[in-house]
C-alpha positions as CSV (number, residue, x, y, z in Angstrom):
1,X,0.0,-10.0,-9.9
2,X,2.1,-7.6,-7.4
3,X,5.7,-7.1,-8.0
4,X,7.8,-7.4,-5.0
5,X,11.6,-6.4,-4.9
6,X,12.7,-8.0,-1.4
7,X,16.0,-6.5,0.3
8,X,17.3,-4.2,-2.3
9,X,16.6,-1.5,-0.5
10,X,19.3,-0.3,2.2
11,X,19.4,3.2,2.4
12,X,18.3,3.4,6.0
13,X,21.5,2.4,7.6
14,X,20.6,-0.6,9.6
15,X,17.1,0.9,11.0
16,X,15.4,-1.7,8.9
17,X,16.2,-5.4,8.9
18,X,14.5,-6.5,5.6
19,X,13.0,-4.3,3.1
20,X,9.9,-4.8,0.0
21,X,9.1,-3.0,-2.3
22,X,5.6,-3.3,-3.8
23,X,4.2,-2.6,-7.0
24,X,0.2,-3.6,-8.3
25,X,-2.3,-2.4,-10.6
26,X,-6.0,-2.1,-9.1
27,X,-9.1,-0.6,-10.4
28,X,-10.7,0.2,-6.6
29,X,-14.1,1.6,-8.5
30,X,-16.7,3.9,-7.7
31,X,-16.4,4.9,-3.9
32,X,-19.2,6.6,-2.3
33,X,-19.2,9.3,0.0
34,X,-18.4,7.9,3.9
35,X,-16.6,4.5,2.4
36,X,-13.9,2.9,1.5
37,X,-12.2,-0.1,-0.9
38,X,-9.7,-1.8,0.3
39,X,-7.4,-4.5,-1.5
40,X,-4.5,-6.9,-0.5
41,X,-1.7,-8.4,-1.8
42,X,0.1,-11.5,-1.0
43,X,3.8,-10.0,-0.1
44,X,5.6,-12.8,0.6
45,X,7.7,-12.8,3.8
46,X,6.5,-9.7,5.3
47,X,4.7,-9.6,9.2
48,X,2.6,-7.4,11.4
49,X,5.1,-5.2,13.0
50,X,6.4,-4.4,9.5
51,X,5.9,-0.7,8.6
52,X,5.2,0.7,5.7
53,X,7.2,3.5,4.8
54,X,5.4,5.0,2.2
55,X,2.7,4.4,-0.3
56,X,1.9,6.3,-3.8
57,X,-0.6,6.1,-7.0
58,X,0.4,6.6,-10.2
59,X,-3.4,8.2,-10.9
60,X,-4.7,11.2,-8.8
61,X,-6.5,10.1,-6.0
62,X,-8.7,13.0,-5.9
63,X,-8.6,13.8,-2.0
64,X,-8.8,10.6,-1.0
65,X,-7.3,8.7,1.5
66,X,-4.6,6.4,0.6
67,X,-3.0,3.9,3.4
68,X,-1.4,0.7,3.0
69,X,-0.6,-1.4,6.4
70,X,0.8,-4.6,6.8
71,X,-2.8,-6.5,8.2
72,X,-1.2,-10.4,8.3
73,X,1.6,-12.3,8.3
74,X,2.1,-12.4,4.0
75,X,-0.4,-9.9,3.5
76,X,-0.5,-5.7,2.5
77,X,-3.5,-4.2,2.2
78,X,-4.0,-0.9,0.1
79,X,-7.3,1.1,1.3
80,X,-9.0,4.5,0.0
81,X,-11.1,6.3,2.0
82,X,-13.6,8.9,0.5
83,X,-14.7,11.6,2.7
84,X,-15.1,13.8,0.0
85,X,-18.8,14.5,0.2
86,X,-19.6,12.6,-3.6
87,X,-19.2,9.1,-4.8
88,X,-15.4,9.2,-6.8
89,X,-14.4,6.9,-9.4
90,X,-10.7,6.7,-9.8
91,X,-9.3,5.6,-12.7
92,X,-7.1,2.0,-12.4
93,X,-3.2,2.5,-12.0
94,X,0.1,1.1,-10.2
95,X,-0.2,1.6,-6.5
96,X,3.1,1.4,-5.2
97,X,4.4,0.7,-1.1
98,X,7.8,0.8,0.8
99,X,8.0,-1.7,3.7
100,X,10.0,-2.3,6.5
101,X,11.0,-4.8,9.6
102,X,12.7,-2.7,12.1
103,X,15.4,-3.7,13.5
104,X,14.9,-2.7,16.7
């Protein structure tokens, strides 16, 4: 079950509307070479248009490709791609991601 912080975030002086912040555990797997997992969380509140900010892992993700986008209205999705040349298996951990409605 994500964790979701809603609001509490205003450091951006009024660039951003509404804030989340997002916090899940996920254990994506192996990845082959030339794939990718992908995983959403329900995020209550959020939209397309929203951006995400920023995104982090609290395990390595050995030169793969982390994103997280906004993909529905309620919806986040957290994606690695591997274009590493070999499958990688990551170990699970807290994947973490910063969104915002801009208010412009």
């Amino acid at each position: 079950m994500a964790t979701v912080k809603r609001g509490e975030l205003r450091q951006f002086q009024g660039a951003f509307s509404d804030t989340w912040a997002i916090k899940d555990t996920f254990n994506f797997g192996s990845i082959d070479d030339g794939n990718e997992e992908a995983t959403a969380v329900t995020v209550s509140g959020v939209g397309l248009g929203d951006m995400v900010l920023g995104v982090a892992s609290s395990v390595d993700v050995a030169d793969l490709d982390l994103t997280a986008n906004v993909t529905a209205a309620n919806e986040v999705t957290f994606q690695l791609n591997n274009n590493t040349g070999g499958a990688i298996d990551l170990a699970a951990g807290e994947f973490t991601a910063l969104v915002g409605r801009p208010n412009w």
